[in-house]
C-alpha positions as CSV (number, residue, x, y, z in Angstrom):
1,X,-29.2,41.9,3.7
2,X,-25.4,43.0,3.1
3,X,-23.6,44.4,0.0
4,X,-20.7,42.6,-1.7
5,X,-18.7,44.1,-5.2
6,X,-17.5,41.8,-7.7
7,X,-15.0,43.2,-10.1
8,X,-14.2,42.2,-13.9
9,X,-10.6,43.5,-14.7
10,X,-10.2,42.4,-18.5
11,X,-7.4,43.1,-21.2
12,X,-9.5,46.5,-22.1
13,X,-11.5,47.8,-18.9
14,X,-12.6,47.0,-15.3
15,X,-16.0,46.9,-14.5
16,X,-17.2,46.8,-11.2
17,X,-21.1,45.3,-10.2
18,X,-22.0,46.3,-6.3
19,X,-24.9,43.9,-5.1
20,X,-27.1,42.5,-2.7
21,X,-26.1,39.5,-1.0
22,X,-29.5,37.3,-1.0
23,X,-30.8,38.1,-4.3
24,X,-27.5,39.4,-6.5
25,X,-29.6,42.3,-7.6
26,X,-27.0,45.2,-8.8
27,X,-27.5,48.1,-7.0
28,X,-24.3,49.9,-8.4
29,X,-22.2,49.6,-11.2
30,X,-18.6,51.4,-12.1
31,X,-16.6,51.2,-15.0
32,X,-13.3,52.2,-16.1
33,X,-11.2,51.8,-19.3
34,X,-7.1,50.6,-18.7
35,X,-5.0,53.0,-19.9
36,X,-3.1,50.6,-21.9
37,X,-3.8,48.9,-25.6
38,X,-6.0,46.3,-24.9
39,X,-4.2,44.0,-27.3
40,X,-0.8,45.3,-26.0
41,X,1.2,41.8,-25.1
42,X,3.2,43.6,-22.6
43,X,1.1,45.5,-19.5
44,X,2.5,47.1,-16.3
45,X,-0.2,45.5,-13.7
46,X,0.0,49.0,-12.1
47,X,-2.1,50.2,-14.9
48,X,-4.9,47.6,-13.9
49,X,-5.1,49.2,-10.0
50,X,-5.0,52.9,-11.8
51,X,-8.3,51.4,-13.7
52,X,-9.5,50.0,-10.7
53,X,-9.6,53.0,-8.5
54,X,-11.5,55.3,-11.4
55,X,-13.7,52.4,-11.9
56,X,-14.5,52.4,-8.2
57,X,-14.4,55.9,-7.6
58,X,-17.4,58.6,-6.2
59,X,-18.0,56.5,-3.4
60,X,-18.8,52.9,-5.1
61,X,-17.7,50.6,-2.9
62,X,-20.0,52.3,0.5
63,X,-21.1,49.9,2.6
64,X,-19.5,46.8,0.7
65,X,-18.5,44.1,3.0
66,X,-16.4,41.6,0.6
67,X,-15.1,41.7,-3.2
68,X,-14.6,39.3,-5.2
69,X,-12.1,39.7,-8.3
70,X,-12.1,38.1,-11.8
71,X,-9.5,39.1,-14.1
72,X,-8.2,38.1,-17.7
73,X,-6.7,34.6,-18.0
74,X,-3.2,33.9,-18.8
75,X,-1.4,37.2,-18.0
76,X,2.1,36.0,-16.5
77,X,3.5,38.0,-13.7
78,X,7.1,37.2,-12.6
79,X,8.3,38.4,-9.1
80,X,11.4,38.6,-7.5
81,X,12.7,37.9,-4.4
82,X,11.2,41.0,-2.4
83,X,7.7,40.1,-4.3
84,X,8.7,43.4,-7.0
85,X,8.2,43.0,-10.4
86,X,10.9,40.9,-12.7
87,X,9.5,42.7,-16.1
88,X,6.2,44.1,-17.7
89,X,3.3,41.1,-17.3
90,X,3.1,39.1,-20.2
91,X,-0.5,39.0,-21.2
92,X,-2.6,36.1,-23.1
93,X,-2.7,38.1,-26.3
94,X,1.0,37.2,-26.6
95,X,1.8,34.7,-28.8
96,X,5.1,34.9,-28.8
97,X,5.3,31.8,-26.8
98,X,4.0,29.6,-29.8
99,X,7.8,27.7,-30.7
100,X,8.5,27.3,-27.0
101,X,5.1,25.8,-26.5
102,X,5.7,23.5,-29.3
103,X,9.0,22.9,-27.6
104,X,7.3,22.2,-24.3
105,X,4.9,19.6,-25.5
106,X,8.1,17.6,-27.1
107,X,10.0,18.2,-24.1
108,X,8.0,15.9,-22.1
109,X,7.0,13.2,-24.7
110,X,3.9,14.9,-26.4
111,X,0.7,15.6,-26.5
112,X,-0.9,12.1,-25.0
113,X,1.9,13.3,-22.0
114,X,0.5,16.9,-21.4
115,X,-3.3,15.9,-21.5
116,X,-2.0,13.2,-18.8
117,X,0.0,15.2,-16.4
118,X,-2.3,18.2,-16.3
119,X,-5.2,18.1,-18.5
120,X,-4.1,20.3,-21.5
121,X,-1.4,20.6,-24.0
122,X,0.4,24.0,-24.0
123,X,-0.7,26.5,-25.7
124,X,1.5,30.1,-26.3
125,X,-0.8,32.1,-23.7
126,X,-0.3,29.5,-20.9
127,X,1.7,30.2,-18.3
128,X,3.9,27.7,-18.2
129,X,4.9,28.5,-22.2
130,X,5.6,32.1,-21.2
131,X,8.2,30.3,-18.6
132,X,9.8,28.9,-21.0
133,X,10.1,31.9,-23.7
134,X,11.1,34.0,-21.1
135,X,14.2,31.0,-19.9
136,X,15.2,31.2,-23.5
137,X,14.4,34.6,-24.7
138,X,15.4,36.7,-21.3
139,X,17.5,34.4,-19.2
140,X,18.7,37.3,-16.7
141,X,14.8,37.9,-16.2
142,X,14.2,34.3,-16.0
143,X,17.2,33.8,-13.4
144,X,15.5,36.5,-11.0
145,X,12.2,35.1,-11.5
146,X,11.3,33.8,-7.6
147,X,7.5,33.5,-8.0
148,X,4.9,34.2,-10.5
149,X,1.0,35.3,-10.3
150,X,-1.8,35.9,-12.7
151,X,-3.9,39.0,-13.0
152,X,-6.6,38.2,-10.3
153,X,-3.5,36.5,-8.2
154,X,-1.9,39.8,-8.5
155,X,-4.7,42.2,-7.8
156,X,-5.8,40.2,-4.6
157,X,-2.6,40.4,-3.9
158,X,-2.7,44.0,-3.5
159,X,-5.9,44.9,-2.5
160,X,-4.5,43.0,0.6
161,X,-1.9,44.9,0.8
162,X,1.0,42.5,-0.2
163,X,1.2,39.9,2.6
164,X,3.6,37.1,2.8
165,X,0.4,34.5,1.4
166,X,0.0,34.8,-2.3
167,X,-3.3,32.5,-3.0
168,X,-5.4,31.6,-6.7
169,X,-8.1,29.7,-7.3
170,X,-8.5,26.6,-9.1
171,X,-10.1,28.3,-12.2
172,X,-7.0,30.7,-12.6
173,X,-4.8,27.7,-12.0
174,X,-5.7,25.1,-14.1
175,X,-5.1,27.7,-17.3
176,X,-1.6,28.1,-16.0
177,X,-0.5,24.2,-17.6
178,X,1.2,23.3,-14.4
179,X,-1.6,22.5,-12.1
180,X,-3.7,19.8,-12.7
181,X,-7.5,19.8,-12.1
182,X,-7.9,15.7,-12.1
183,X,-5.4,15.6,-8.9
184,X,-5.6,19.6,-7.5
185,X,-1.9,20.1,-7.3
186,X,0.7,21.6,-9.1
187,X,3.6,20.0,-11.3
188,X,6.2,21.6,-10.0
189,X,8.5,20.1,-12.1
190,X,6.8,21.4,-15.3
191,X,7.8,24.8,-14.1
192,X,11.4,23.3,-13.7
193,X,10.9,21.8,-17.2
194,X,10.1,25.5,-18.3
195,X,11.8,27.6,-16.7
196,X,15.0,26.0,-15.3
197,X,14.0,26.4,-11.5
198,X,11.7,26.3,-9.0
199,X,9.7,29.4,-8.0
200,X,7.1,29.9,-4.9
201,X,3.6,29.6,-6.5
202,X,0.5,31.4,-4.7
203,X,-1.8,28.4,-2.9
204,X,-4.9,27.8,-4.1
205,X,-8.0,28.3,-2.1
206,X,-11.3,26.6,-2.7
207,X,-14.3,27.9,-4.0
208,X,-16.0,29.5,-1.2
209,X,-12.8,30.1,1.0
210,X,-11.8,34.0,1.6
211,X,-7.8,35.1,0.2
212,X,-7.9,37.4,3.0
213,X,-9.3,40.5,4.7
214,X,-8.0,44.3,3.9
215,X,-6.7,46.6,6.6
216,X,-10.1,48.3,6.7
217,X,-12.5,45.0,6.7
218,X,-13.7,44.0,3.6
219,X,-13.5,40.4,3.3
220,X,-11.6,39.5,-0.2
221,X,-12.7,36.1,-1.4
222,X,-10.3,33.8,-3.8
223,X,-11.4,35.3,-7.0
224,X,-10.9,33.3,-10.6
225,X,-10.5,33.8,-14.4
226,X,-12.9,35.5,-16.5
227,X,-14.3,32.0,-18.2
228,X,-15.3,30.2,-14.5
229,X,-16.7,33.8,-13.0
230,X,-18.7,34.2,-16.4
231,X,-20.3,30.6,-16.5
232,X,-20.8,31.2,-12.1
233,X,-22.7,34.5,-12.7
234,X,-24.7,33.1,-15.4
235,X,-25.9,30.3,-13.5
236,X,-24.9,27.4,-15.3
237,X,-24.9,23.9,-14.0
238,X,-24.3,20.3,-15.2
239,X,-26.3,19.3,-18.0
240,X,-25.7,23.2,-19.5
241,X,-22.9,23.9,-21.9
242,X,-21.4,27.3,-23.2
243,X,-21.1,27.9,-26.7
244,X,-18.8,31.7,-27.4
245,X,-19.0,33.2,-30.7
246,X,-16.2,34.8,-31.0
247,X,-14.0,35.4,-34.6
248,X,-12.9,31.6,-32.9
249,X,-15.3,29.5,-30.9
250,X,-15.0,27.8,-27.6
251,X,-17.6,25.0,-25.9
252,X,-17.5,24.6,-22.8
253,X,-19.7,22.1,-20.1
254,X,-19.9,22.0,-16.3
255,X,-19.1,18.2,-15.4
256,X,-18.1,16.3,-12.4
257,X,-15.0,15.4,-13.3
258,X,-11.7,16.6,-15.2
259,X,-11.1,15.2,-18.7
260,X,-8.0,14.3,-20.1
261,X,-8.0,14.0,-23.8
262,X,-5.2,12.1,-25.6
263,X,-5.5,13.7,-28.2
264,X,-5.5,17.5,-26.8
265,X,-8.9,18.9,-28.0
266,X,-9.9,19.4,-24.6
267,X,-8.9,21.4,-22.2
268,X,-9.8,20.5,-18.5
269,X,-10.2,23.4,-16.5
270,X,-12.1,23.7,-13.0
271,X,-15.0,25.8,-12.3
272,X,-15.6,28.5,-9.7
273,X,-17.9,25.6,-7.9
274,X,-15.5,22.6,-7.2
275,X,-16.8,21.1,-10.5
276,X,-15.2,20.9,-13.7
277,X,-15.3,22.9,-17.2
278,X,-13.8,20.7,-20.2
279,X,-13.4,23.5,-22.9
280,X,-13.0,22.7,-27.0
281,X,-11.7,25.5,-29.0
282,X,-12.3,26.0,-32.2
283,X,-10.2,28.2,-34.6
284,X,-13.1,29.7,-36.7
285,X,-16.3,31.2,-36.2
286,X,-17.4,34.4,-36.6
287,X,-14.2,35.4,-38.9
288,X,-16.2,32.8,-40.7
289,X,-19.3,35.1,-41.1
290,X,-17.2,38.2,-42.0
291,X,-15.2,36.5,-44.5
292,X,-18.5,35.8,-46.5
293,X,-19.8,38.9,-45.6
294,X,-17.4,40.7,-47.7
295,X,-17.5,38.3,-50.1
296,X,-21.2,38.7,-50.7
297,X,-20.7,42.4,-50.7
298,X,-22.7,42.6,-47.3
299,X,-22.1,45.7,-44.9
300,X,-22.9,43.8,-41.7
301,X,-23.6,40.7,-40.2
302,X,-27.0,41.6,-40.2
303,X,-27.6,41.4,-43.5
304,X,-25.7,38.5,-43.7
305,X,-28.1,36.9,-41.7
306,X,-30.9,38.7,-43.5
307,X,-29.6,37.4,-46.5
308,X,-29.2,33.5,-45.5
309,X,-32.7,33.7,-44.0
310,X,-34.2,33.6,-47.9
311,X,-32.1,30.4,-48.1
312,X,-33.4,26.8,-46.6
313,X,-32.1,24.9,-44.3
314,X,-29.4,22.8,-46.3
315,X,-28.3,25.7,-48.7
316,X,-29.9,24.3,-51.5
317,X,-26.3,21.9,-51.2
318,X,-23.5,24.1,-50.7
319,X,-21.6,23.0,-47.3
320,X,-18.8,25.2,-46.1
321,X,-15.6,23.8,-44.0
322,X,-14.7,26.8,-42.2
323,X,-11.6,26.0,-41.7
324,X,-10.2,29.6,-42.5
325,X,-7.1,29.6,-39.7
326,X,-6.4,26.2,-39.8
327,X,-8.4,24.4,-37.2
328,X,-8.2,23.2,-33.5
329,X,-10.8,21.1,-33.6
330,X,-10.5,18.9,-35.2
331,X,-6.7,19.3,-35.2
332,X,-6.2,20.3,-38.7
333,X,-3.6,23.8,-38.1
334,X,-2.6,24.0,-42.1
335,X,-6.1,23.2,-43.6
336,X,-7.7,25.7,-45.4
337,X,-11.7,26.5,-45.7
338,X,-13.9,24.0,-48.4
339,X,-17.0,25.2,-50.4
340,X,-18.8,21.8,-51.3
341,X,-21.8,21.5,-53.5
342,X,-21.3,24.2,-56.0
343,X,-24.4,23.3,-58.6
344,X,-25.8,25.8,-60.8
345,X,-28.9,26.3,-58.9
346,X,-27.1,26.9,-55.6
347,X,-24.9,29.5,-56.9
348,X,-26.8,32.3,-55.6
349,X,-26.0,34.9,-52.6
350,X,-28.1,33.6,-50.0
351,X,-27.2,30.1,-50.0
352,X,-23.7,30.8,-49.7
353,X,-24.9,33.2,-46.7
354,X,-26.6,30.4,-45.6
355,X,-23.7,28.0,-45.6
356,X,-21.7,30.4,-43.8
357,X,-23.8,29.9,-41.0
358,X,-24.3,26.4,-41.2
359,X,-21.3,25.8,-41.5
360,X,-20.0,27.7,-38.2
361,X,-22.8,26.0,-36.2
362,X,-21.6,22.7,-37.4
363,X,-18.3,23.3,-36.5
364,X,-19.2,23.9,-32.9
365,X,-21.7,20.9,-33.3
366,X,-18.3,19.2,-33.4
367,X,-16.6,20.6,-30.7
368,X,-19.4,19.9,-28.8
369,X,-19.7,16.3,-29.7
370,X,-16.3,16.0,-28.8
371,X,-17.4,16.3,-25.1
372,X,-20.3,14.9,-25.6
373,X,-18.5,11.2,-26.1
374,X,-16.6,12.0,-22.9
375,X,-19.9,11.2,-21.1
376,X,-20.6,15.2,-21.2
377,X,-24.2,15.2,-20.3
378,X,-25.3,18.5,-22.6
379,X,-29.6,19.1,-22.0
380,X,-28.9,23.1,-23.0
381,X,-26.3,25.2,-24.5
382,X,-26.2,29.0,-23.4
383,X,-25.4,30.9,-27.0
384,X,-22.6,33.9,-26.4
385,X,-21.3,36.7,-28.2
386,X,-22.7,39.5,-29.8
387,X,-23.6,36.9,-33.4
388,X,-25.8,35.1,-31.0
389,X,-28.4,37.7,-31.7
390,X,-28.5,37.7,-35.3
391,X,-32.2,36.0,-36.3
392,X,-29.9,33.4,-38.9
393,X,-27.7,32.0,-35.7
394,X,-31.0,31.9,-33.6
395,X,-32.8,30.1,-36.4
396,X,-30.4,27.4,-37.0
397,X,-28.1,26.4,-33.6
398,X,-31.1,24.5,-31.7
399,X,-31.5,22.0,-34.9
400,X,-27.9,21.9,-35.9
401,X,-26.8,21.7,-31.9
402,X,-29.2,19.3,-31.2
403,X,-30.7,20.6,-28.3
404,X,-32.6,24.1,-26.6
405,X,-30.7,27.2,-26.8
406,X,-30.7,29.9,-24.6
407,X,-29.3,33.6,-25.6
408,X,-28.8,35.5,-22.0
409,X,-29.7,39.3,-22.1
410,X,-25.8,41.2,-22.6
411,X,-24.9,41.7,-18.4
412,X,-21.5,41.6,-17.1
413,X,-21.5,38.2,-16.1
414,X,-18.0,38.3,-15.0
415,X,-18.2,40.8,-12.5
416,X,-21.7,38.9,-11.7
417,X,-19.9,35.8,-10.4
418,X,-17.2,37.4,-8.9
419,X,-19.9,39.4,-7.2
420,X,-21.3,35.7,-6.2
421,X,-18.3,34.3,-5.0
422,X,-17.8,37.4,-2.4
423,X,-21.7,36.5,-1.1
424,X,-20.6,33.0,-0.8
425,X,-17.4,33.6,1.0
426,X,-18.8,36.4,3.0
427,X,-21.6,33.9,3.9
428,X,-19.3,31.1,5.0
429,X,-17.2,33.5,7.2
430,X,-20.9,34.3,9.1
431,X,-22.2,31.0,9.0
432,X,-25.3,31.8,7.4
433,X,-23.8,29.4,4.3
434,X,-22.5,26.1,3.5
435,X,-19.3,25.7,2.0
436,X,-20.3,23.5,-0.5
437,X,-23.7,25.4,-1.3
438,X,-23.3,29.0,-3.2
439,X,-25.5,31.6,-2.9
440,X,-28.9,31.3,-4.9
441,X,-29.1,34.5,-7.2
442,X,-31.2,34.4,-9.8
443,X,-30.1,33.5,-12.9
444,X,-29.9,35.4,-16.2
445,X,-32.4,37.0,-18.5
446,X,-33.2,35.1,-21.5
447,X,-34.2,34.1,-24.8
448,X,-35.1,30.7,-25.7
449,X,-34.9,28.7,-28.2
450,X,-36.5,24.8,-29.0
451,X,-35.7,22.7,-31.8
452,X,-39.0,21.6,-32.1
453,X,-40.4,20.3,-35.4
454,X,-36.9,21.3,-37.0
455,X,-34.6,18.6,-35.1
456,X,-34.9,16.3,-37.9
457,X,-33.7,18.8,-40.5
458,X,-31.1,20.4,-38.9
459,X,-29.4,17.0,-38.3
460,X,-29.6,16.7,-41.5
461,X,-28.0,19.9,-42.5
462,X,-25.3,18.3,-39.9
463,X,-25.1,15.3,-41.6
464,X,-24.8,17.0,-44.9
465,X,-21.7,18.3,-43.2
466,X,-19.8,15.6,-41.9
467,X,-20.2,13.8,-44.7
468,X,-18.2,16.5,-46.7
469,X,-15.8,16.8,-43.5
470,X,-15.3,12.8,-43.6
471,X,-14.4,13.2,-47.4
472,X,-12.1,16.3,-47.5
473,X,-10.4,15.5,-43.9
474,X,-10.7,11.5,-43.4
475,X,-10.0,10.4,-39.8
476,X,-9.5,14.2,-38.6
477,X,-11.7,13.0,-35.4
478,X,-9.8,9.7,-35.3
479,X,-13.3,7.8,-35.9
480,X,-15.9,10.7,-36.2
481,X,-18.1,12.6,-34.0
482,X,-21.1,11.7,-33.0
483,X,-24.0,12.8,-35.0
């Protein structure tokens, strides 16, 4: 038996899991607020080692023998020459970037090109957008720029103690939007396209390989974003997808290959396995709930839910498009939201609760569709986010989604699979495991859910749907999704 750590260092907190190597059992845990805004766009990474240490204080890390580090995607770090800091990091909740991403995708001949060259069309959190708002917004700091890191880049970088060798991960590197998970290499000409020059990039190690090992011992493994240590610490596998209920919505599927999308929906990024995770965002979901939540006059999503529950399946008619941002998928960014259906008898409270659910289910049903006719083989979605509780969205996802559902017990599934990916590294430096074969933990605590006997209606309800999406948005899907 040994001990590895895996650490979660989000926009808000670090959270640090300590556990047993065969089984992944947590044996410790630490935890640590940054002492920054969590939506702040502009961070000093010091504050993210100051978080760090509290959250690993008292003695937490005793006996640990590797540590693996997740850390929040898209936060831009630009070095100098001496490997000091150029400015503050930019973090993802920046969206600054939005007209130089727009920019970008022009730049290089649009969309169709983006999705080509590196799986994804730029997006204001990316990486290589930040490049190019800093080139046009700070030139001096984009003229000292000499190499740039993400968060977990960074704090492996440090925990190190600042060698030469700066390393990633493919996760971490295929958000940046200048590496390309279909070929595994950079495009170091899209950082010349953004930024003006070339800069020294870290190298990215494989899944299982170690970044290093600190002055004192402990093996430091590659670490990778949030998203790929999340899905590797909840165990998911091909044939599983992720569903996040978040105000937006994001699907995401573990596949063998990387997808490039002509038309941008997807976003290809790799795993913490060597596999793939093709992601579809949407820009509505749970905002969708709220917004009829204080419509209806409801405190809570609760009794929201409560409330839609004395509806049927169908909403006696009434079909909401909630389109309330705009939407990613499909790509519809002025559209407003639709109510469709409006009769006497379904103008009552609960149906519109109803549709409010129904109608944020159906939207993912369409995102996940989207990789579904990419050859996306989907036999289970795991349901996230605190809304994946509420009886309503339990009710209605396995018919309307078209498949079983499965609600994981809340964990820290970040720090989980960071935790993971120090037992697998650890295990590869002592030869007790294969390179290609991660440790087998045991995966998470459950709830679920069958379509059973409801199938039939739900696809229904989701036909109900599209029909009224086909009407109100013709060709938005350039030919439909698959129902």
């Amino acid at each position: 038996m040994g001990i590895v750590a895996g650490l979660d260092s989000s926009s808000a907190f670090t959270r640090i899991v300590v556990c047993d190597t065969d089984t992944g059992a947590v044996l410790r845990q630490g935890y640590a607020p940054h002492p920054v805004d969590p939506k702040a766009t502009e961070v000093d990474p010091q504050a993210w080692l100051l978080s760090l240490g509290e959250a690993a204080a008292g003695g937490l890390l005793e006996g640990v023998q590797a540590i693996g580090v997740a850390a929040q995607q898209h936060a831009l770090i630009a070095l100098d020459g001496q490997g000091a800091l150029v400015r503050a990091a930019l973090t993802g909740n920046d969206k600054r970037a939005q007209v130089a991403a727009a920019d970008l995708t022009d730049s290089l001949g649009g969309r169709e090109a983006w999705a080509k060259a590196v799986g994804c069309v730029p997006q204001a959190a990316q990486a290589v957008a930040k490049l190019r708002w800093l080139a046009r917004n700070e030139p001096e700091a984009a003229k000292r720029t000499a190499g740039i890191v993400q968060a977990h880049d960074w704090l492996v970088w440090q925990l190190l103690g600042r060698p030469a060798r700066r390393t990633t991960d493919r996760g971490a590197a295929s958000g940046t939007g200048f590496w390309s998970a279909a070929t595994g290499f950079y495009r170091p000409d899209l950082v010349e396209l953004a930024l003006g020059h070339q800069v020294a990039l870290p190298e990215v190690l494989g899944p299982a390989d170690a970044a290093g090992t600190t002055p004192e011992g402990l093996l430091i493994s590659a670490g990778t974003g949030e998203t790929m240590a999340a899905a590797f610490g909840l165990g998911v596998g091909p044939g599983d997808a992720v569903v996040s209920l978040g105000a937006s919505g994001s699907v995401m599927a573990v596949h063998h290959e990387a997808l490039a999308d002509p038309a941008g929906m997807i976003t290809s990024f790799a795993d913490a396995t060597g596999r793939h995770l093709p992601v579809v965002h949407t820009s509505n979901a749970v905002r969708a709930l709220r917004g009829t939540a204080e419509m209806l006059g409801a405190e809570s999503l609760e009794e929201l839910s409560a409330l839609a529950l004395k509806s049927t399946p169908g909403a006696s008619g009434l079909v909401l498009l909630p389109y309330l941002e705009g939407e990613r998928t499909p790509r519809l960014p002025h559209a407003a939201g639709t109510l469709a259906g409006l009769r006497r008898e379904s103008m009552k409270p609960e149906h519109l609760a109803r549709a409010a659910f129904e109608g944020m289910l159906c939207s993912l049903a369409d995102a996940l569709d989207v990789l579904r006719m990419r050859g996306v083989e989907v036999r289970r979605v795991f349901l996230l986010g605190a809304a994946a509780e509420l009886p309503a969205v339990q009710a209605a996802a396995p018919a309307i989604l078209g498949t079983q559902v499965v609600v994981p017990q809340p964990a820290e599934y970040a720090a989980l699979g960071a935790a993971r990916q120090a037992a697998w590294a650890l295990g590869v430096s002592q030869g007790t495991l294969a390179a290609h074969t991660p440790p087998a933990w045991q995966g998470a605590a459950a709830q679920v859910f069958e379509p059973g006997e409801e199938l039939a209606v739900g696809q229904a309800v989701r036909q109900q749907y599209i029909a009224i999406r086909d009407e109100i948005h013709p060709g938005a899907f350039g030919g439909g999704t698959a129902s």
